[in-house]
C-alpha angles and dihedrals in degrees: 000000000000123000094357110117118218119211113246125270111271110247106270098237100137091058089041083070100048088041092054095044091051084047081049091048087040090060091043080054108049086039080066100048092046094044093057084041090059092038088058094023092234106164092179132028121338103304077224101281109143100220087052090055099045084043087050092045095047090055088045093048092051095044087049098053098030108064101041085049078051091055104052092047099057085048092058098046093055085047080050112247119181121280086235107054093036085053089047093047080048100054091043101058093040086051095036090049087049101049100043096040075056094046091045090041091062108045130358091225129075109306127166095253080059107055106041082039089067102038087048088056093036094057089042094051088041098047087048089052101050092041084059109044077045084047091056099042081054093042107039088031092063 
């Protein structure tokens, strides 16, 4: 509004650890990935070896449900959510990401990792996306 001054944003500190944690899984990920490419000596795609493909696609879901999580995240802490909730949504998706990258790079069917994996980073995305649309009715409806 007009006239009214906002504080500034809080430094986003809290989302710079679980930012740089998914960038440290990423690059165990993609290790993987290049370490079955060498091994085959597979430059593009999988060369249609099965454990190249699941390791492929372990580094691509995580990628895929990561950095928008990140993203959130960094979105709530400058809204100011609480240290608390922003460190809970954190520890779910790192654990979730881990658990379900294990579950995935054993077997390409249902697995346990996998599961709990996906609901954690479900309820943390979830939980993220709900604090900030919340965030913007109690920010543009002052």
């Amino acid at each position: 509004m007009p006239g009214r001054a906002l504080n500034p944003a809080p430094m986003p500190a809290i989302a710079a650890l679980y930012g740089g944690l998914v960038g440290l899984l990423l690059l165990v990920l993609a290790a993987g990935v290049s370490r079955h490419r060498r091994a085959l000596r597979v430059g593009l795609g999988d060369g249609g070896d099965a454990r190249l493909a699941r390791a492929i696609r372990v580094h691509g879901n995580a990628v895929e449900w990561a950095v928008p999580a990140i993203l959130l995240l960094l979105i709530a802490e400058l809204t100011r959510a609480s240290p608390l909730l922003l460190h809970a949504c954190g520890i779910a998706l790192i654990a979730g990401r881990v658990l379900h990258a294990i579950g995935l790079s054993r077997t390409s069917g249902s697995s346990a990792g996998r599961l709990v994996g996906t609901a954690l980073s479900w309820i943390a995305l979830a939980t993220l996306a709900l604090w900030n649309v919340w965030a913007f009715a109690r920010l543009a409806l002052r």
